[in-house]
N, C-alpha and C positions, 0 to 999 in steps of 0.2 A: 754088271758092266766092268769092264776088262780097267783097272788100274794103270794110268799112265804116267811116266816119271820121266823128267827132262834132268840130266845129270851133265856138271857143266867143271871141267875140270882139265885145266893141262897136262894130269898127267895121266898119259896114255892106258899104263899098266895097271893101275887105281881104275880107270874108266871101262878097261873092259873085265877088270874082277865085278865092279861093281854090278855092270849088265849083264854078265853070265850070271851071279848070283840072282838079281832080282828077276829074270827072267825064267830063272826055274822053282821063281816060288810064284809065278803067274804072273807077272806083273810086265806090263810093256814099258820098255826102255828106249831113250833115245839121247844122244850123246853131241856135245860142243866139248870144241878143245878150248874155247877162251869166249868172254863174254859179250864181246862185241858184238856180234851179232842176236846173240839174247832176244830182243824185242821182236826182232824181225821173224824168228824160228816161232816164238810164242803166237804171233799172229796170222801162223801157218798152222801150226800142229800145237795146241793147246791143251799143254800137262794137266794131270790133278794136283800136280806138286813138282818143285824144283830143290835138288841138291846144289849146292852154288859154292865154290871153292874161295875163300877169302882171298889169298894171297896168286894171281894169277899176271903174268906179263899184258901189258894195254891196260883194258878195263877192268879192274882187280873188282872182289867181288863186293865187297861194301859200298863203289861207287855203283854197278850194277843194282844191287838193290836199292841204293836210296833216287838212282834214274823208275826203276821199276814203280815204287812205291810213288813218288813223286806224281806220275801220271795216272793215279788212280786203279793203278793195277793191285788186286790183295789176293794175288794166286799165294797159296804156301809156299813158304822159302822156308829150307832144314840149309842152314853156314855150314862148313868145314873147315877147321883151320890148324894149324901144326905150331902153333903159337903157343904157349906155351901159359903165358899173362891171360887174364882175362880183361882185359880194354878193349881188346878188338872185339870179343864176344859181346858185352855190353854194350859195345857200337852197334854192333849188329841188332841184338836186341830193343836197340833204341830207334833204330831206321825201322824197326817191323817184321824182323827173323822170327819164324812161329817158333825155331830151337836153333840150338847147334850144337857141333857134338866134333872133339878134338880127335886127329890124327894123331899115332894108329889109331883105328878101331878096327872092330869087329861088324864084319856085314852084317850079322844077325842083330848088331843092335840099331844101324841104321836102317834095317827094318822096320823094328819096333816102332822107334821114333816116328816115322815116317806113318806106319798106321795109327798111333797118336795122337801124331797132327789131323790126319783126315780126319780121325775117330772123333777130334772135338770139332771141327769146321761142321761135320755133319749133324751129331747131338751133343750138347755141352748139360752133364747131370749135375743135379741144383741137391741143396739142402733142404730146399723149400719149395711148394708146388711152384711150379714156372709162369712168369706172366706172360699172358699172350697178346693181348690188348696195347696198344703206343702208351708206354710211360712217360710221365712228364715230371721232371725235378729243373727247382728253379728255372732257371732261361732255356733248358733242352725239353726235349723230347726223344724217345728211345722208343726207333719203330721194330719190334720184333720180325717182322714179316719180309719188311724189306733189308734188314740188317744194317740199317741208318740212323746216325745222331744228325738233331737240329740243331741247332742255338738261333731263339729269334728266329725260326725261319729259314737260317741260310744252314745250309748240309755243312757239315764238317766229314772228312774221311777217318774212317777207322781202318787198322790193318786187322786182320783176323783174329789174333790173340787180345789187339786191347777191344775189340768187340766182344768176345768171349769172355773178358775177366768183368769187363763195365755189365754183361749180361748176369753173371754169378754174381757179383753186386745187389746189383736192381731186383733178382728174387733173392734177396737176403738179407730186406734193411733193418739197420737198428740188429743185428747180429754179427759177435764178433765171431770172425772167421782168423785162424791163423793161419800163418806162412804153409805150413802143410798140411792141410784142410785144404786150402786154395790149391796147393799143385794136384793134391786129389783131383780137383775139380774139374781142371784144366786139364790135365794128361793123365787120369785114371791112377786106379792105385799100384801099377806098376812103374808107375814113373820111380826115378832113382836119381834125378838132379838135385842143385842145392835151392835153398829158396832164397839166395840170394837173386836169380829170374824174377821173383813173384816183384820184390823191390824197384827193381830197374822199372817193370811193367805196371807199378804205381808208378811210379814216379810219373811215367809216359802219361798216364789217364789222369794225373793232375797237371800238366802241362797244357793239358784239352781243356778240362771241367773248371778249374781254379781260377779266382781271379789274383791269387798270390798261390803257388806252389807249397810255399813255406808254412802257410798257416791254413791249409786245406779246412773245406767248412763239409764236403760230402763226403769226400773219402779218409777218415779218419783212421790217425794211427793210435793202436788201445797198447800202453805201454807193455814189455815184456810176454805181450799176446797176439797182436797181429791187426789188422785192419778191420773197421764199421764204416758202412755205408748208410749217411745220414740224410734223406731225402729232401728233407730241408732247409737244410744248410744253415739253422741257426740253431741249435742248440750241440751241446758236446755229449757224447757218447759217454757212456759208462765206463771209466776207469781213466779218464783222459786229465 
């Protein structure tokens, strides 16, 4: 099945390098010059993924995704931004951007990326055999099958990457994994970001799970090594 990519950007000349290039590495392209319309295009012709311009006149793109996100929508979103700081990345990151990846770039790496993202939406490789069966830690449940967290019963949304890292987790408990182990995990071993990402996307997954952020009882931080995931949230991990 033919790859299809919704690229959403005002500027023009960006927009049609990008689609001549992805189009002659096979992939179907189609194009907005601003994001207002977004929803509407999506529930017409329905990407596998969306490049999405931060900084755009109207609907700039972090409002875009946090309306996207907001209605239950968890299609892949790769940011683009010419900014320079990373605050708006980590914004990005915190509404639910599976990446993002700073202007210039290189199309052959917004390729990369882009098969990445898919690569993990489709299989996300573990440390450890994979569970198949609905996991249950404290008050959730984690349906493998349908790619759903409960608490109590009532659904909570995941966007695709904090499903993906909560799934690396839950086949890995009581194992510390570090910062770059984890982007292993998540974006293969050619990934090349910092693991400052892995951080923000804790932080996210204890904003869900915690009932204090600050004193996390599942997803624990192992000093100067990286995160354990503690399935029952009453005792402390080894090195903590």
């Amino acid at each position: 099945m033919t790859t299809q990519i919704l690229v959403v950007d005002d500027d023009a000349e960006l927009r049609d390098l990008l689609r001549d290039y992805l189009v002659r590495q096979g992939i179907e392209v189609s194009v907005l010059h601003d994001a207002g319309g977004l929803e509407r295009r999506i529930e017409r012709e329905r990407p596998d993924l969306i490049v999405l311009d931060l900084m755009m006149p109207g609907v700039d793109g972090l409002t875009a995704l946090k309306q996207l996100r907001a209605s239950g929508d968890d299609i892949p979103v790769i940011m683009l931004t010419a900014r320079a700081d990373d605050v708006d990345r980590i914004v990005g990151l915190e509404l639910g951007a599976d990446d993002y990846l700073g202007k210039p770039f290189n199309p052959r790496e917004l390729l990369a990326r882009v098969q990445a993202v898919l690569r993990r939406r489709r299989t996300i490789p573990s440390a450890a055999p994979e569970q198949r069966e609905p996991f249950s830690f404290g008050r959730f449940r984690l349906d493998f099958q349908s790619r759903t967290l409960q608490q109590d019963d009532k659904p909570i949304t995941l966007s695709g990457s904090e499903f993906a890292l909560l799934k690396i987790f839950v086949n890995n408990p009581m194992r510390t994994l570090t910062r770059e182990r984890l982007l292993e995990l998540l974006h293969g071993p050619e990934y090349d970001g910092t693991d400052r990402g892995i951080d923000v996307q804790v932080w996210r997954l204890r904003r869900i799970l915690e009932t204090d952020p600050s004193a996390p009882r599942f997803i624990q931080t192992v000093r100067g090594r990286g995160y354990v995931f503690v399935p029952d949230g009453e005792q402390n991990a080894p090195g903590i």
